[in-house]
C-alpha positions, 0 to 999 in steps of 0.5 A: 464498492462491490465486495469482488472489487474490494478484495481485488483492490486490496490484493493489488494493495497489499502486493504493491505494499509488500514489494515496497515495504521489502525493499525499504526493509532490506534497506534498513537492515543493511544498519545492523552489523550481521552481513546478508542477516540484516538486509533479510531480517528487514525485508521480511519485517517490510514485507510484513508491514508493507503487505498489512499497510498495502491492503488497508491504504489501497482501499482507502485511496480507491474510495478517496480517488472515486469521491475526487472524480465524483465531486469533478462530475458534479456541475457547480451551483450558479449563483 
């Protein structure tokens, strides 16, 4: 994989993370007994961590999904 091609993979990752990891964190936070301070609180620490997951599974899934597709090319051994 070219090494453009792998920052552009692991920018895509890491927005999708961050915008996921944002919303389950805000999520989460609505469980602390602070109103606005909880659903904040944990959207900034989602968005942290998804960002960081994001960017180090979407690398990790292009690379796996490109195996997928080559081993479907291969012909399979007659026997």
């Amino acid at each position: 994989m070219a090494q453009n091609e792998q920052q552009e993979h692991e920018e895509v990752g890491k927005t999708a993370g961050m915008f996921a990891g944002m919303m389950a964190g805000a999520r989460i936070g609505r469980a602390l007994p602070l109103p606005l301070v909880g659903p904040f609180a944990g959207a900034v620490a989602g968005a942290v961590l998804g960002s960081e997951a994001g960017k180090r599974l979407s690398v990790a899934a292009v690379k796996g999904a490109r195996a997928f597709a080559e081993s479907l090319k291969d012909k399979p051994e007659e026997s």
